[in-house]
C-alpha positions in Angstrom: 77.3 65.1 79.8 78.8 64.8 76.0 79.4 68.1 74.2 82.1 68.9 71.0 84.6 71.1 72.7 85.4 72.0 76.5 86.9 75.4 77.0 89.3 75.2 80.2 89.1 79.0 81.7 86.5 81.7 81.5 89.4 84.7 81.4 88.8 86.8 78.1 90.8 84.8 75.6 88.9 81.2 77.3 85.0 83.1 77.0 86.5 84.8 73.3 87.2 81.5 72.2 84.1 79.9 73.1 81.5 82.0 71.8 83.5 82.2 68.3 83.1 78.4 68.6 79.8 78.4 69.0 78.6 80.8 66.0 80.1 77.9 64.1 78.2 75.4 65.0 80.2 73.5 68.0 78.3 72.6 71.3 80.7 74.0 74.0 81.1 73.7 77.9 83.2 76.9 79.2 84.8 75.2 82.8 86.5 77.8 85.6 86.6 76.7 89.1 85.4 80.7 89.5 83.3 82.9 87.5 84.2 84.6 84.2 86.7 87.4 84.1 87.5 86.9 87.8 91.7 86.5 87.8 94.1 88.2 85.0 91.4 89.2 82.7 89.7 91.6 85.7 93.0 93.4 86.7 94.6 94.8 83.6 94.7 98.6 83.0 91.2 98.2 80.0 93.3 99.1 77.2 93.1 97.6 73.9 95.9 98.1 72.7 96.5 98.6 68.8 99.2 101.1 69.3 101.6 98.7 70.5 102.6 96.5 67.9 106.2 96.2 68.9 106.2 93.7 72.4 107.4 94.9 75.5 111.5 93.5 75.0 113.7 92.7 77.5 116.3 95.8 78.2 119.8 95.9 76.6 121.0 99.5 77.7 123.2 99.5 80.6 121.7 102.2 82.6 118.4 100.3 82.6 119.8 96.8 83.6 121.8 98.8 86.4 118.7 100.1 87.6 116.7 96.9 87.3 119.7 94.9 88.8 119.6 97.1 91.6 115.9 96.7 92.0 115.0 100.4 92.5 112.8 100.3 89.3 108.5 101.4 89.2 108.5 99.6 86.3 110.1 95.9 87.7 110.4 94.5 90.7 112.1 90.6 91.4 112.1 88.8 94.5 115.8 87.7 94.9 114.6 84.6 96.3 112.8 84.1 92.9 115.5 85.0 90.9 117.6 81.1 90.1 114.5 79.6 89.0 113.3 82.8 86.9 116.9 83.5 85.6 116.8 80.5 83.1 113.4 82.5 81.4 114.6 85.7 81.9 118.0 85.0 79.4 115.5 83.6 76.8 113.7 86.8 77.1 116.8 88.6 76.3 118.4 86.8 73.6 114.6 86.9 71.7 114.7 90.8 72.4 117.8 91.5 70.2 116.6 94.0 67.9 116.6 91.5 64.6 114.5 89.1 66.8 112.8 91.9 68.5 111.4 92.6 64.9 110.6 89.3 64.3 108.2 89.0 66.7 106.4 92.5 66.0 105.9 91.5 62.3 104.5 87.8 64.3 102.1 89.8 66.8 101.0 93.0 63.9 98.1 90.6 62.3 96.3 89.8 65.9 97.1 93.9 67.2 95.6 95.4 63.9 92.1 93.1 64.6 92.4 93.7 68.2 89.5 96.9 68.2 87.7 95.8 65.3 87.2 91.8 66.9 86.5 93.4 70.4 83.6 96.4 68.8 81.8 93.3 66.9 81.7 90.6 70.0 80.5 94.2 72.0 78.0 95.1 69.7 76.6 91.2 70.0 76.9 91.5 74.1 75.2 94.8 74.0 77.6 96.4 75.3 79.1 98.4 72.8 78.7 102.2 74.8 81.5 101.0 76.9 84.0 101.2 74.0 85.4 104.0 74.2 87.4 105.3 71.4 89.6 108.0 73.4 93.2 106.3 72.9 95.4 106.9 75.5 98.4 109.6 76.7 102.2 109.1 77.3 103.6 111.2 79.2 107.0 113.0 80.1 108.4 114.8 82.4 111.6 114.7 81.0 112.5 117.3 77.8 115.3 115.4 76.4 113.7 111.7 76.9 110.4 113.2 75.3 112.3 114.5 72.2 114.1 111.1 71.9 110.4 109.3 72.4 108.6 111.5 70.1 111.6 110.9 67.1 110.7 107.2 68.0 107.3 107.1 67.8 107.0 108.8 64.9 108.7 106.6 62.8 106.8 104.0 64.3 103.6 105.4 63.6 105.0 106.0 60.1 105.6 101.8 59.7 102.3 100.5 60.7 100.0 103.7 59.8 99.2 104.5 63.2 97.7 107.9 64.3 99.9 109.8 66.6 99.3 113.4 68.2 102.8 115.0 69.9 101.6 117.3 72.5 103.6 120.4 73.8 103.1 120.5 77.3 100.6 123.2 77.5 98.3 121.0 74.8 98.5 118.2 77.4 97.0 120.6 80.1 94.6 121.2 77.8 93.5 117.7 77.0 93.9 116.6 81.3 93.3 119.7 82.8 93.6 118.3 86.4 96.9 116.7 86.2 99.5 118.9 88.5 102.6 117.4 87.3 105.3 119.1 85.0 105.0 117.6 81.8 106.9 118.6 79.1 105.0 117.1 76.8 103.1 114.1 75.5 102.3 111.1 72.9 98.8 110.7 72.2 98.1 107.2 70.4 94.4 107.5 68.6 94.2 103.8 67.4 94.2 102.4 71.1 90.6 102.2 72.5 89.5 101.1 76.0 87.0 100.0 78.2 86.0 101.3 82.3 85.8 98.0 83.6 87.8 95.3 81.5 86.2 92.2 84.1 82.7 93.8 83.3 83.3 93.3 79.7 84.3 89.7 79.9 81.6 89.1 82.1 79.4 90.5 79.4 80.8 88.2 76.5 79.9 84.9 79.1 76.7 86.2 79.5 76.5 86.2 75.6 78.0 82.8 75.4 74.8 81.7 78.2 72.4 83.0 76.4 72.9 81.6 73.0 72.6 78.1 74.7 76.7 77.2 76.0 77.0 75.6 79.8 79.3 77.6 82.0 80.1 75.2 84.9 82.3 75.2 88.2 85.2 72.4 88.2 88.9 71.9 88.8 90.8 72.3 85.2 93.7 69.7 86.8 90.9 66.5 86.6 91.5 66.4 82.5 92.1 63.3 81.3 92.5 61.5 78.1 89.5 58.7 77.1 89.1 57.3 74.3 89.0 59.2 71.5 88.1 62.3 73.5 88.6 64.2 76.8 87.3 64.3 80.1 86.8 66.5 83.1 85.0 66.9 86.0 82.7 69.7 86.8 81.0 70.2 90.0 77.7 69.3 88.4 79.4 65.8 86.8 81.7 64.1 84.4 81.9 66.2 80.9 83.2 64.4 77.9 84.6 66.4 75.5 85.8 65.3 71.5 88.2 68.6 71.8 89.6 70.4 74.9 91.6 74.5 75.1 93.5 75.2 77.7 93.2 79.1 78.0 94.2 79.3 81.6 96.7 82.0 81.6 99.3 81.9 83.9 97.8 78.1 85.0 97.7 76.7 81.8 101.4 75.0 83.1 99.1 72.4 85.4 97.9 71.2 82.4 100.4 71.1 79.7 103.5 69.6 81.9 101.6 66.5 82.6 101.3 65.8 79.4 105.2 66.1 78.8 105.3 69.6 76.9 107.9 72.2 78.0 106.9 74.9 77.1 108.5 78.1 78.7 105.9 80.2 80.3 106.6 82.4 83.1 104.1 85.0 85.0 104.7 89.0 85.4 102.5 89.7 88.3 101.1 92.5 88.7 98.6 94.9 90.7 96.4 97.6 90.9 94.5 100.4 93.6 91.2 102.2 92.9 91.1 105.9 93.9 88.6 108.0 94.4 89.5 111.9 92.7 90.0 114.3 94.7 87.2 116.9 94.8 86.0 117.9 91.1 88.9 116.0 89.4 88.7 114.1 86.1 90.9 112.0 84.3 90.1 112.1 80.6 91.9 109.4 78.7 94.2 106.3 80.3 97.8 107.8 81.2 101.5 106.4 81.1 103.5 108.6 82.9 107.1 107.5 81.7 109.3 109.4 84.8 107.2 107.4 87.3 106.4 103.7 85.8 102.9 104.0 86.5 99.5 104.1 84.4 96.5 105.9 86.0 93.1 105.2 84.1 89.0 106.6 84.6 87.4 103.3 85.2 84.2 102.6 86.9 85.4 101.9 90.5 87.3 105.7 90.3 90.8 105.9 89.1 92.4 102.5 88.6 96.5 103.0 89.4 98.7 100.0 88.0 102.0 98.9 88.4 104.8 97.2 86.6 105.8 94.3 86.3 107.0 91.8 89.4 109.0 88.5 88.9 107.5 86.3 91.9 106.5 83.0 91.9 103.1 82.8 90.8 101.3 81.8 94.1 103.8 83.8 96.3 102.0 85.9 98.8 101.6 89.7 97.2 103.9 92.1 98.2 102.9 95.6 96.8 105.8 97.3 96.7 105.9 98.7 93.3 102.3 100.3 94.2 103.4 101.7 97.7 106.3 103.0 95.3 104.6 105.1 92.4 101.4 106.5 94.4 103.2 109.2 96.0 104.5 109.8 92.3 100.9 109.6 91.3 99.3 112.2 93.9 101.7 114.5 93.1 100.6 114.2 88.6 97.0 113.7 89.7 94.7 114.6 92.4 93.8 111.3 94.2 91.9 110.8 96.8 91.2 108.0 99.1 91.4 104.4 98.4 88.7 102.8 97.0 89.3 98.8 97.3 90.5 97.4 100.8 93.4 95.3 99.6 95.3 95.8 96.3 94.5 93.8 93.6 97.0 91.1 92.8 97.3 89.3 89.2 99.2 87.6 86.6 100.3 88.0 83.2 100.9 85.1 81.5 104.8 85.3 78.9 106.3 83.6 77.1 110.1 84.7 75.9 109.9 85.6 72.1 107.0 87.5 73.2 103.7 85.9 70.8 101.1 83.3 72.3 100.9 79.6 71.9 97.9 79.3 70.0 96.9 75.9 68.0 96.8 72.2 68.3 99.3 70.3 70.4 101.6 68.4 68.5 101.3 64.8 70.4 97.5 64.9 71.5 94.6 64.4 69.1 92.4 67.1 70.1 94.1 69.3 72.5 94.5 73.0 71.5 96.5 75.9 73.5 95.6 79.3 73.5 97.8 81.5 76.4 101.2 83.6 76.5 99.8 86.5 75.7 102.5 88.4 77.7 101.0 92.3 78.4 97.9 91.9 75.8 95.6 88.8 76.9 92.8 91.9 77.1 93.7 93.3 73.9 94.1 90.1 72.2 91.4 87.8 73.6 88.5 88.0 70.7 90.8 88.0 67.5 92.7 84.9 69.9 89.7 83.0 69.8 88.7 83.8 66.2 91.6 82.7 64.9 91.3 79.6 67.4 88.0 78.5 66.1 89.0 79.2 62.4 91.6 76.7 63.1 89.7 74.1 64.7 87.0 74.2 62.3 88.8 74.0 59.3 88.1 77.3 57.9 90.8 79.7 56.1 92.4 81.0 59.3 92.6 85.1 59.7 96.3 85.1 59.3 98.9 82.3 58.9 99.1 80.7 62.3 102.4 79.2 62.2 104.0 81.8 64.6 102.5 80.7 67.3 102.7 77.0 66.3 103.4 75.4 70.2 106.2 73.5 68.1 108.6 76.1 67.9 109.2 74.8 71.5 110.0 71.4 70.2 107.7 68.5 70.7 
């Protein structure tokens, strides 16, 4: 079969960028070997996240590398067998988190995070789905009086900058907004931009749908069979050859088995990742998503119960999964939140896709007529898949593009 573009990977920003393709006229073929929203894009803690327009850097204070190095950290956890090929990535990451570079790449990723609610509420509204946005923000809290004094001196001035709404909350005004939690918070930062959603895979799932209905082809295949021809593309699907005039790879934390064939080198490494459902404990309700900063954990109301997520692991991608961040921070949790039993059988294992100076490869590869990235986006692929994909088709279609594109040109990795 012959279409205009074939999307390779049916995670938010691969379905995102198809169904903007589409409302401009372009016949598209999504392609997964599984079904939409079914790897990263199901596992992620539902946030959208317009809060956070600084990227998550790589540590410079001593007392946090000690505690990194020493691997005792909620927050990050390396296997030391990993370590020599990660290490190479990982002193990228930390040369582009110096504080001048650091900046650079917030003013980069502040065009895509100020969209990221409003590109998400009009795709939802299409889908039908818009009662699951829920405009609630979400809490960080601390347990710590002197660390929340620093945090709330910080975020102010941040919320100052880019004209976000903050609430500081005294301890007792947390209480009041999460009565159930039964930890001892000193207090709390309430960030009101943020919305979220109670089942992030759902949502994708939705936007597919959306993308079926309005006539595009979602079919099974192996993303690793693309090949030049001709003037175009092909791949195979389960149901036959497709040629294609333009191809996306938006395969996350994959997207590697298809751009290092073709000879780019571009430096993406995975933060995995994983999560537990929990059912509360007798009448208890969780209100709004939750950071609690002593314990390196995030507790969130979803629709399964309450989703508990970890930080970040350095593992080879298809390593076997070794929770031990989540073993680590749910006795933390039960003791902040009433939790009861689990919920799923096995923890849910994932991928985030980064790349060093923190902003996505989004745009045309330099060396192959019709062949456009869209991945990399570290912590946010959720938050950032619908304004990804606008963008994306702006830029593919020839139409002014939302912001300026060039910083996240797959050339500032060379050629």
């Amino acid at each position: 079969m012959q279409t205009d573009v074939v999307v390779l990977g049916a995670g938010i920003i691969g379905v995102s960028a198809a169904l903007h393709l589409q409302a401009r006229g372009r016949s598209v073929v999504l392609l997964d070997r599984r079904g939409a929203g079914e790897e990263t894009s199901h596992g992620n803690a539902g946030l959208i996240e317009r809060a956070s327009v600084v990227p998550y850097g790589f540590p410079r204070d001593v007392a946090s590398l000690i505690r990194y190095g020493l691997n005792r950290s909620a927050e990050a956890h390396y296997h030391l067998a990993f370590l020599p090929k990660v290490a190479p990535w990982l002193a990228q990451y930390w040369w582009h988190s110096s504080p001048r570079r650091h900046a650079v790449a917030a003013r980069a990723m502040l065009p895509l995070i100020e969209r990221c609610v409003a590109e998400h509420e009009a795709l939802m509204r299409e889908a039908d789905i818009l009662p699951m946005l829920r405009r609630i923000g979400w809490i960080k809290g601390f347990r710590d009086k002197a660390e929340f004094q620093l945090a709330e001196e910080e975020a102010r001035a941040s919320a100052a900058l880019y004209g976000l709404k903050l609430e500081v909350l005294s301890g007792a005004e947390l209480r009041a907004k999460e009565p159930h939690l039964t930890g001892d918070f000193a207090g709390g930062l309430h960030w009101l931009d943020p919305a979220s959603v109670p089942d992030p895979g759902a949502v994708t799932r939705a936007y597919a749908e959306l993308f079926e209905k309005r006539g595009g082809l979602f079919l099974r295949g192996d993303a690793r069979s693309l090949a030049a021809s001709g003037n175009g593309w092909t791949v195979a699907a389960e149901e036959g050859l497709v040629t294609a005039r333009e191809v996306v790879v938006a395969l996350g934390p994959w997207s590697g088995d298809i751009y290092r064939p073709l000879g780019y080198r571009i430096p993406l490494a995975v933060k995995r990742g994983y999560h537990m459902h929990y059912r509360p404990a007798g009448n208890a309700v969780l209100n709004h998503p939750l950071y609690d900063v002593s314990g390196g954990y995030l507790i969130v109301p979803m629709t399964r119960g309450i989703r508990l997520t970890t930080g970040a692991e350095f593992a080879d991608r298809d390593a076997a999964p070794s929770p031990v961040q989540l073993a680590q921070v749910e006795p933390e949790a039960r003791r902040v939140f009433p939790l009861g039993e689990r919920v799923d059988p096995e923890p849910w294992i994932g991928a985030r896709p980064c790349l060093p100076d923190m902003r996505p490869v989004i745009g045309e590869a330099p060396r192959h007529k019709g062949l456009w990235f869209a991945f990399g986006h570290n912590h946010h692929g959720f938050t950032l898949g619908p304004v990804t994909g606008h963008l994306l088709a702006q830029m593919m279609t020839g139409e002014a593009p939302l912001t300026d594109p060039a910083p996240y040109a797959v050339g500032r990795f060379g050629r």
